[in-house]
N, C-alpha and C positions, 0 to 999 in steps of 0.2 A: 504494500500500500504506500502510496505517495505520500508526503509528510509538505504539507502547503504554507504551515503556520511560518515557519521561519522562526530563527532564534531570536526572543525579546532583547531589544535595544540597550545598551548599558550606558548610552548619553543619551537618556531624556532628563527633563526637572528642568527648571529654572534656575539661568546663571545670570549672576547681575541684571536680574530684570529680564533674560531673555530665554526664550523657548529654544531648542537645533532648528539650525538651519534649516531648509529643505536640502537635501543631493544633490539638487538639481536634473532629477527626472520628474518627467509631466506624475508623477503617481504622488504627490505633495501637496499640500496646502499653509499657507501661514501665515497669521498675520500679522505677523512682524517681518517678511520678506519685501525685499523692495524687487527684486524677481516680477516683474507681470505675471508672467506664468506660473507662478507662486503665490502670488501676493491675493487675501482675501480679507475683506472687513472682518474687525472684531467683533463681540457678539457684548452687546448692552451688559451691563454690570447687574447680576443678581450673585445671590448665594449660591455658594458651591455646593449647597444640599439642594436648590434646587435645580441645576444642575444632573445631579446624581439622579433625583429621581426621572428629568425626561428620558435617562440616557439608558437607568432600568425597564424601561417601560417598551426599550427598542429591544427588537431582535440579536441574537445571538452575541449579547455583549458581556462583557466582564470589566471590573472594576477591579484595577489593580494598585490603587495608591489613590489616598483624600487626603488633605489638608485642608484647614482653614481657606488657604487661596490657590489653591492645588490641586487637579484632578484628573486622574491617568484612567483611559480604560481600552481595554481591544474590544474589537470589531472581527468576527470571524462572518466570512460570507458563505450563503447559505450552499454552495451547489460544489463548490471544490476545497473549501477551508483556509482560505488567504485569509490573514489575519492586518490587519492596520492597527498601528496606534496615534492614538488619538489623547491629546494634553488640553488642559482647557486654564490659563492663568489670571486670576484675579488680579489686574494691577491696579489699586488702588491712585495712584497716583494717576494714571489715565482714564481714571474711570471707566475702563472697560474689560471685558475677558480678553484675553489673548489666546490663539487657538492655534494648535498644529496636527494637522493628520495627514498620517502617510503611510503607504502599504508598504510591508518589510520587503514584499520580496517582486519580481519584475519591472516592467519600463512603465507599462500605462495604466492607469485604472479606471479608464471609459469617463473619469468625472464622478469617476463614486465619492472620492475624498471631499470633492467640494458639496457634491447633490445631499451628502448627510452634513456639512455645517447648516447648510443653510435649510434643511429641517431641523434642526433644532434651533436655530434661527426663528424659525415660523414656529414653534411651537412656544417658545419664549414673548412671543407676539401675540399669546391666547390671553 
């Protein structure tokens, strides 16, 4: 059997205020990249419990790390088991979340990285 997940990332979290980079492969999002091809708004300032909860409420997800301002979860998808991870940063001083998602493993991800911020985007706008 295929093994799709890939091995989880040993530099995520927040470093002086900032999420990783993207690669620079299209399978990225981030919004602290100045990348166009990277670069995605931030998501309005709420609690990182609320947060958690749209993110339980999605499919096939796992929560791998909360903080206060800090919140880590994978993304496995449904049909071959690619896993993304996905950071979400309370920056207080910009008043907004900071967000980074990106698939561990291939070049492209059709836009899934972006199509899921900006659901929870839209569900943070209920």
């Amino acid at each position: 059997m295929f093994n799709f997940a890939g091995k989880r990332p040993h530099n995520l979290g927040v470093k002086e205020g900032k999420l990783t980079p993207c690669p620079g492969s299209p399978n990225c999002v981030n919004s602290q990249s100045s990348d166009p091809q990277a670069k995605i708004e931030p998501l309005p300032p709420v609690a990182i419990a609320v947060l958690r909860k749209i993110i339980e409420g999605m499919e096939r997800t796992k929560i791998i790390e909360e903080r206060e301002n800090y919140l880590y979860a994978e993304f496995k998808t449904k049909l071959m088991g690619f896993v993304d991870d996905v950071e979400f940063y309370l920056d207080q001083d910009a008043d907004v979340i900071h967000v980074r998602s990106a698939s561990r493993l291939g070049q492209s991800d059709l836009g899934v990285n972006r199509k899921r911020i900006e659901a929870i985007r839209a569900q943070l706008g209920k």
